[in-house]
SESEVO-241196 format. One record per residue (C-alpha): residue number from 1; residue in three letters; chain; x, y, z. Coordinates in pm, whole numbers. Each point is the difference from the previous one (the first is absolute). Example, Ala and Ser with C-alpha at 12.3 -4.5 7.8 and 13.67 -1.06 7.14 Angstrom:
REM SESEVO-241196
[1 ala A [1230 -450 780]]
[2 ser A [137 344 -66]]
This chain:
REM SESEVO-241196
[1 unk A [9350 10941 14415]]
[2 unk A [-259 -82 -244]]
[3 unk A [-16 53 -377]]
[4 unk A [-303 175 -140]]
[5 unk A [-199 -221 -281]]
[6 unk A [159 63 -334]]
[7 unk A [-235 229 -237]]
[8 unk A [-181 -261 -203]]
[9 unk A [89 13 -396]]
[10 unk A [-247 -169 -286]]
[11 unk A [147 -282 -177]]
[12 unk A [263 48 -274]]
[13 unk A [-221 -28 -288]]
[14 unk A [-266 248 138]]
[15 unk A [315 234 58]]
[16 unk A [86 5 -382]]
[17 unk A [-397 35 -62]]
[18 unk A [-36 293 195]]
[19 unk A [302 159 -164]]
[20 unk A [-126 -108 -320]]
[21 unk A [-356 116 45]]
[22 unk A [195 385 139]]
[23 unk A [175 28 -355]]
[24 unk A [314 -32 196]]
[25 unk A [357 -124 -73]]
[26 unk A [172 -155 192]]
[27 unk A [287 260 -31]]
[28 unk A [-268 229 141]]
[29 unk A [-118 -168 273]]
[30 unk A [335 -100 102]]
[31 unk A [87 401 -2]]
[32 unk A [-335 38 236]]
[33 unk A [140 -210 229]]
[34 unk A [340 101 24]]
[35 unk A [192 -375 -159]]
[36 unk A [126 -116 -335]]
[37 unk A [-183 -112 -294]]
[38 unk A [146 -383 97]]
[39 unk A [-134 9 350]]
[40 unk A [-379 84 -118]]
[41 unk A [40 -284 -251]]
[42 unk A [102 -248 276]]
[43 unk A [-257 133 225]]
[44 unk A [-294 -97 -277]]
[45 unk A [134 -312 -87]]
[46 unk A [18 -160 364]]
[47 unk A [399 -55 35]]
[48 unk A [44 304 286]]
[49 unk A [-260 140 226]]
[50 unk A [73 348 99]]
[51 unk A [25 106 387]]
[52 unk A [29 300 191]]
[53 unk A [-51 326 -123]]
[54 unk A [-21 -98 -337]]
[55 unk A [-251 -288 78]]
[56 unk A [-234 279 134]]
[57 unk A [28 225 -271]]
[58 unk A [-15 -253 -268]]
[59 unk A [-349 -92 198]]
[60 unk A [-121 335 44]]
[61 unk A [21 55 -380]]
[62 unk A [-91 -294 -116]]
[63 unk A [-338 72 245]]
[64 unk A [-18 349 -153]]
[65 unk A [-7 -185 -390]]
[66 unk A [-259 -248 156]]
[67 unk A [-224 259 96]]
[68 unk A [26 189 -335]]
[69 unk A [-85 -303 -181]]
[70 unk A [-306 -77 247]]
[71 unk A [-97 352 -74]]
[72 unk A [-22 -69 -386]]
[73 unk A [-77 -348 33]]
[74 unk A [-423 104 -70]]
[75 unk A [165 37 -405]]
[76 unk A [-47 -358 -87]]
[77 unk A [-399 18 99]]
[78 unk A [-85 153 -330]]
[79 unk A [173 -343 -159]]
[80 unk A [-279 -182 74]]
[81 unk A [-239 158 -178]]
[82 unk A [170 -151 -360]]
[83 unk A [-84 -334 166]]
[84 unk A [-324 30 69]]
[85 unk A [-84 248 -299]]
[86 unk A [-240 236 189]]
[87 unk A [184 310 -209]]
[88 unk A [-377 186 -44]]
[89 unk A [14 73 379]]
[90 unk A [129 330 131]]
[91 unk A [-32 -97 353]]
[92 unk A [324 -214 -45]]
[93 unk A [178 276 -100]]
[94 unk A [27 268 287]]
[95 unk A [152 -299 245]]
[96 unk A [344 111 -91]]
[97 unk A [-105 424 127]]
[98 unk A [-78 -109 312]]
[99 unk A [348 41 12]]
[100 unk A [100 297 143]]
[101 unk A [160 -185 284]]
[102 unk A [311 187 148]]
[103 unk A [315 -230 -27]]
[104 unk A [184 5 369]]
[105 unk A [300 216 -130]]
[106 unk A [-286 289 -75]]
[107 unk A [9 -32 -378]]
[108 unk A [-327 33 -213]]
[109 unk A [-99 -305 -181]]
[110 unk A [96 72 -347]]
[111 unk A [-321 8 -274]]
[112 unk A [-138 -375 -90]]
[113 unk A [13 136 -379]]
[114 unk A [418 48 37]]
[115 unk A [105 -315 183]]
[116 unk A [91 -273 -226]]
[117 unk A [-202 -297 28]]
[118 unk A [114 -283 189]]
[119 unk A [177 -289 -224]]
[120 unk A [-159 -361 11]]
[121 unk A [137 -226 267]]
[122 unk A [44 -294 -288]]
[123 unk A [241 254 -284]]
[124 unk A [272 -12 206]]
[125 unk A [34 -419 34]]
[126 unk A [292 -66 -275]]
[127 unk A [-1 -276 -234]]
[128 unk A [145 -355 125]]
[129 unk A [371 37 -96]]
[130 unk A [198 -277 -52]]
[131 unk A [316 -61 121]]
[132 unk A [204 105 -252]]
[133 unk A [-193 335 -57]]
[134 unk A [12 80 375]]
[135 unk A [361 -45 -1]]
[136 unk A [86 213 -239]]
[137 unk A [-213 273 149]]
[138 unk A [200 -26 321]]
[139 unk A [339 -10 -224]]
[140 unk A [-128 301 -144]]
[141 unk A [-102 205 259]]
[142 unk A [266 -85 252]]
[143 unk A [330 -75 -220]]
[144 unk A [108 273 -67]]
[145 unk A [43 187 296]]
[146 unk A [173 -347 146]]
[147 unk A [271 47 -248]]
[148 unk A [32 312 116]]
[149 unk A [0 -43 363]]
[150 unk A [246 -266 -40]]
[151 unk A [209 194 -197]]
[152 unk A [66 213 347]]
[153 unk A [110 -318 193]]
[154 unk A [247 -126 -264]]
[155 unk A [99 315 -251]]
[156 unk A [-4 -254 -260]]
[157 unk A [-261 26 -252]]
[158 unk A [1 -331 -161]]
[159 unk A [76 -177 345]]
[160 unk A [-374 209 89]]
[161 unk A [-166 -143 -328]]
[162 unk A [103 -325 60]]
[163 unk A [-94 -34 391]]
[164 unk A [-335 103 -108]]
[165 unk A [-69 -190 -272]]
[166 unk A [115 -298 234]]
[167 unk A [-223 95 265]]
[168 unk A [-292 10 -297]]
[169 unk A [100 -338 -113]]
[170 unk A [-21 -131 383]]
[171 unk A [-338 151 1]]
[172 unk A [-108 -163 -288]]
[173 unk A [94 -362 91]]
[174 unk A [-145 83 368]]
[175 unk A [-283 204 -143]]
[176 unk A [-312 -169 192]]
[177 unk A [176 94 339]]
[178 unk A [51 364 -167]]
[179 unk A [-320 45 -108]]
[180 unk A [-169 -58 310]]
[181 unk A [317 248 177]]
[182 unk A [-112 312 153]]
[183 unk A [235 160 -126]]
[184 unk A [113 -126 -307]]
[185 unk A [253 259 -77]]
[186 unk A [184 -74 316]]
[187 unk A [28 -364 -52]]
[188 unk A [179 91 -332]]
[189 unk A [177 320 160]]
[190 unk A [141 -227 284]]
[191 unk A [113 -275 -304]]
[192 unk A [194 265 -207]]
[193 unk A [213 123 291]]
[194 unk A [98 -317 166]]
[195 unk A [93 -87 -383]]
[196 unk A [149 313 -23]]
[197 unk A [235 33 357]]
[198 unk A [83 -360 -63]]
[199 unk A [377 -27 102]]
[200 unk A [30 -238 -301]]
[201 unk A [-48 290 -257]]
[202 unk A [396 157 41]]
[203 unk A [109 -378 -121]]
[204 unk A [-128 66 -342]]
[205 unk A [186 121 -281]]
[206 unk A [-193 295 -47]]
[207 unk A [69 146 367]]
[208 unk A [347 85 -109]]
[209 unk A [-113 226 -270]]
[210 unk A [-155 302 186]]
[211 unk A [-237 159 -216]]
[212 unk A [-23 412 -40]]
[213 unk A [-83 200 241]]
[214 unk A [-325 229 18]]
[215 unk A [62 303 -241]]
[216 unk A [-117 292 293]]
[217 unk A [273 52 246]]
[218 unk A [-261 15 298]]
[219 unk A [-124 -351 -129]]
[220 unk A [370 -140 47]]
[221 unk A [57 109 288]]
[222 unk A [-323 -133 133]]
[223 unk A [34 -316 -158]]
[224 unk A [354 -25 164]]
[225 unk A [-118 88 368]]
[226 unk A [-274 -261 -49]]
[227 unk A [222 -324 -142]]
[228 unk A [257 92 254]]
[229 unk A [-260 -123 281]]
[230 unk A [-77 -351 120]]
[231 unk A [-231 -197 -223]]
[232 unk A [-244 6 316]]
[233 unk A [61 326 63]]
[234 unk A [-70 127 -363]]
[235 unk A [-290 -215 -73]]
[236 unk A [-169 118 335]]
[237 unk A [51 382 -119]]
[238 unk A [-140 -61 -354]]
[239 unk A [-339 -145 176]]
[240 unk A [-24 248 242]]
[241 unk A [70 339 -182]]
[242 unk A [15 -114 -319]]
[243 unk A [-319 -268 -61]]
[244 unk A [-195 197 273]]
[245 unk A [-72 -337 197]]
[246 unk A [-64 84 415]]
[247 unk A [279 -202 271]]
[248 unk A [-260 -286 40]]
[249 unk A [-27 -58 -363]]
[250 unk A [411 74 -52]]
[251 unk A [61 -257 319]]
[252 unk A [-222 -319 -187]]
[253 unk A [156 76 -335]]
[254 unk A [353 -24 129]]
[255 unk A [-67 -292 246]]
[256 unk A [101 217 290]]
[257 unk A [-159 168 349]]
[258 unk A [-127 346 5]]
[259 unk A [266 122 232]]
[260 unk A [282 -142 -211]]
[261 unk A [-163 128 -322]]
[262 unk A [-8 346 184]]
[263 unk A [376 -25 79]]
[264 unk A [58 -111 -352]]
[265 unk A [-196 284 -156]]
[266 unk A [165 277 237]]
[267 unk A [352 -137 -32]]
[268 unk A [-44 33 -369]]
[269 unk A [-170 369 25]]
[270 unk A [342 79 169]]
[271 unk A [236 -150 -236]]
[272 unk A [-163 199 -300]]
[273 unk A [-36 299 153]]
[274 unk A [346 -40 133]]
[275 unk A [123 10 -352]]
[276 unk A [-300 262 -184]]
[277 unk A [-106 209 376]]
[278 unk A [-280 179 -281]]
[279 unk A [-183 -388 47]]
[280 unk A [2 43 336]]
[281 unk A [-358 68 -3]]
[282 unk A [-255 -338 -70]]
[283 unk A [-217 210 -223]]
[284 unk A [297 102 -228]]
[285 unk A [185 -328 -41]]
[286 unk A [-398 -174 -71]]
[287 unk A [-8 265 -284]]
[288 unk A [374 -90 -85]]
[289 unk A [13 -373 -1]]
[290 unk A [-343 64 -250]]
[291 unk A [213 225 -244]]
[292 unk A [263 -266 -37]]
[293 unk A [-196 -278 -72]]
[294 unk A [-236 187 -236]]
[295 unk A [320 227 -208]]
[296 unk A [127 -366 -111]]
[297 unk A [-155 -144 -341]]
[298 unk A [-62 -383 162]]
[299 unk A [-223 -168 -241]]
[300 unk A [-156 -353 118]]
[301 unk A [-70 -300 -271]]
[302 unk A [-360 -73 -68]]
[303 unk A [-236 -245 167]]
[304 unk A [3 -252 -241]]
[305 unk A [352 -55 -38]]
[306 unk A [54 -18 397]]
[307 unk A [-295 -236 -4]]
[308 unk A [201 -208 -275]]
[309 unk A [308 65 159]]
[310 unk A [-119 -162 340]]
[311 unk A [-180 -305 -159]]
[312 unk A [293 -52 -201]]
[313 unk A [220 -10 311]]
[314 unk A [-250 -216 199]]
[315 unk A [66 -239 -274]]
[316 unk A [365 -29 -53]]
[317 unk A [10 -42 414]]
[318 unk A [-296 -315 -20]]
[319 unk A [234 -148 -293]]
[320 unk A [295 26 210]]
[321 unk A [-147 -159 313]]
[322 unk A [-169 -270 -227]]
[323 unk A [371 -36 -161]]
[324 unk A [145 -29 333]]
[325 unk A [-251 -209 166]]
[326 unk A [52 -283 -327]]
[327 unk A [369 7 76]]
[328 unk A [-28 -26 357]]
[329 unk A [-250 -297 -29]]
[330 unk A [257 -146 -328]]
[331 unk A [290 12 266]]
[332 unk A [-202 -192 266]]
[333 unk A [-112 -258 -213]]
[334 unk A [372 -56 -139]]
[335 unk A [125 -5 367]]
[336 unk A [-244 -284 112]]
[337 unk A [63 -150 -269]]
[338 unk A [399 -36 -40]]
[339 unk A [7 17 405]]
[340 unk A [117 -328 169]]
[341 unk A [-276 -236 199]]
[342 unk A [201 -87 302]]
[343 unk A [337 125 154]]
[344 unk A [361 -147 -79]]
[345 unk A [240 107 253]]
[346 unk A [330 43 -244]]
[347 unk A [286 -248 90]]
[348 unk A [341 157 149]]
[349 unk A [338 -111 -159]]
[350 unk A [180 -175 200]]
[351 unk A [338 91 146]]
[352 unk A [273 -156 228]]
[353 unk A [0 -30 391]]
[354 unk A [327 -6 144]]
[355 unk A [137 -119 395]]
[356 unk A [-228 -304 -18]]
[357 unk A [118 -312 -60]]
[358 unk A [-120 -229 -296]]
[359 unk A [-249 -275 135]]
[360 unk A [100 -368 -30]]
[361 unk A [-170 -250 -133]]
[362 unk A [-56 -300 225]]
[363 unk A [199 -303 -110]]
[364 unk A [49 -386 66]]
[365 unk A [69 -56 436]]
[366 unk A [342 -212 113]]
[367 unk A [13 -262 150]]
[368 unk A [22 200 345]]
[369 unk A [-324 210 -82]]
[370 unk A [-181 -378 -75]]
[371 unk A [104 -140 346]]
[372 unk A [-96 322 175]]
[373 unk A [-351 23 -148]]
[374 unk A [-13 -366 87]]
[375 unk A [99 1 370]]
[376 unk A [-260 328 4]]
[377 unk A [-272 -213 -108]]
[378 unk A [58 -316 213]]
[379 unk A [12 196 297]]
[380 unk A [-320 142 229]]
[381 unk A [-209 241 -176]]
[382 unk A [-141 118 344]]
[383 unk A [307 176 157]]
[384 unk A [105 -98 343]]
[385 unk A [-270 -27 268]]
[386 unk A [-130 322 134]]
[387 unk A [143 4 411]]
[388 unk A [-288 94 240]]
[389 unk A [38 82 421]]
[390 unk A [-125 -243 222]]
[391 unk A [-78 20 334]]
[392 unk A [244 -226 223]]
């Protein structure tokens, strides 16, 4: 059985043109074609490709927005007259009536007069930022809802600030590999809840002190159901319903496979609604988990400070490694130095043997012992004769 050809898509950067150039959001697009917000977002900046039914729709709207553009796409003619300054003719002029093409959906072309004119290709290219000033714009823009969503995986507010500003900190020091990210807001997103799960946060002082609960009744109770699941479990369900991100995008964030991500995210689903049956529905706790996290006043420090913060950090750890390195290199030197050049083997004490009897000296021979070394020496050295057979 053969697969038919997938339906070809334009490249991610045409995608967000052609939405652009529609006077689209992305929140309406994504409502078009029947996914989230987050999905439409990934889909135009090249981490997921969609497939299936959704890949053909997405194409066969995107086609639709291609085709209305190509329709007004004879509005930029009139810009060249400006360039080559032939204003007195009136020939120039009538090329946009010509018009009265009939877009594929049926709809008249709307009057030349009433359609805005088309903005220059070079206004929208931003001013080189430097680094600084481009981090802070992502702090800015992304920050706060962080705290926020972190806030649902720990129900600790200052435990949420913290992770974040951590993760903004490890941004900063790694910023060349952010910049140049994707998805820059899912490097740090990933960051803040590793920081934020870590098992080493209930050894701190802190973690004995639980801090006060939401003040809404359906907030505690929700907040509850969720810290009562596993870490994975919980931090897959806050992706899923509650950032918006699709199961491919859920499954690379949490370092896992689709299928287990699915098991994670349904076994979850059942555990809350097991607890509040009126979140039973995906829709409902999506809405939910988004009224929790917004109903708590979570304010996040400013860029600067997280920027100082960070570089002040990156310092005290380069002092301590240059501290430790001097000692380390000290203690070596001292060893080599003090350290003996060639192996004495330590001497035993001595102790007594007993059962074996005391040697004795040799002395002055007898008479007896004279003759008998005497007679020894006179006589044949040779030994008697050796006997041999003979024949007789």
């Amino acid at each position: 059985m053969t697969r038919s050809p997938a339906t070809p898509l334009p490249p991610p950067k045409a995608r967000r043109r052609l939405r652009e150039t529609a006077a689209l959001t992305q929140t309406q697009l994504a409502d078009r074609v029947g996914v989230t917000p987050g999905t439409v977002r990934a889909w135009e900046s090249g981490r997921t490709t969609p497939r299936g039914r959704k890949r053909e729709a997405y194409a066969k709207l995107l086609k639709t927005l291609a085709e209305e553009g190509a329709v007004r796409a004879p509005e930029p003619e009139p810009k060249l007259e400006p360039e080559s300054r032939p204003q007195p003719q009136p020939e120039a002029k009538p090329q946009p009536e010509p018009e009265p093409k009939v877009e594929p959906e049926g709809k008249p072309q709307p009057q030349p007069d009433s359609q805005p004119q088309p903005q220059p290709v070079a206004a929208p290219e931003p001013v080189a930022l430097t680094p600084a000033q481009a981090f802070d714009a992502l702090y800015a823009f992304s920050a706060p809802a962080l705290v926020r969503q972190t806030f649902l995986l720990t129900g600790r507010r200052e435990q949420a600030r913290e992770s974040v500003e951590r993760a903004f900190q490890a941004a900063w020091e790694h910023w060349p590999e952010v910049a140049r990210d994707r998805d820059p807001v899912g490097w740090v997103r990933a960051t803040a809840y590793e920081y934020a799960l870590s098992p080493w946060q209930r050894l701190r002082p802190r973690h004995r002190h639980p801090e006060p609960p939401p003040a809404d009744p359906g907030d505690r109770t929700l907040l509850n159901a969720l810290l009562r699941l596993p870490p994975r479990h919980r931090r897959t369900l806050v992706l899923y319903d509650g950032v918006g991100l699709d199961l491919p995008e859920t499954a690379a964030e949490t370092e896992a496979s689709t299928p287990a991500t699915a098991n994670r995210l349904l076994r979850a689903r059942e555990a809350v609604a097991g607890r509040l049956p009126a979140l039973a529905d995906p829709q409902v706790l999506h809405r939910r988990l988004a009224e929790l996290a917004s109903n708590e006043r979570l304010r996040a420090a400013e860029p600067p400070t997280v920027r100082r913060g960070g570089e002040r950090r990156a310092r005290l750890r380069t002092r301590a490694a240059i501290a430790f390195t001097v000692a380390l290199v000290a203690t070596t030197a001292l060893t080599v130095r003090t350290a003996p050049t060639h192996y004495e083997p330590p001497v035993s004490p001595g102790q007594a043997v007993r059962g074996v009897p005391q040697r004795v000296a040799p002395g002055a021979l007898s008479d007896e012992e004279l003759e008998l070394r005497q007679k020894l020496r006179d006589q044949m050295q040779d030994g008697p004769e050796r006997l041999s057979p003979r024949l007789e």
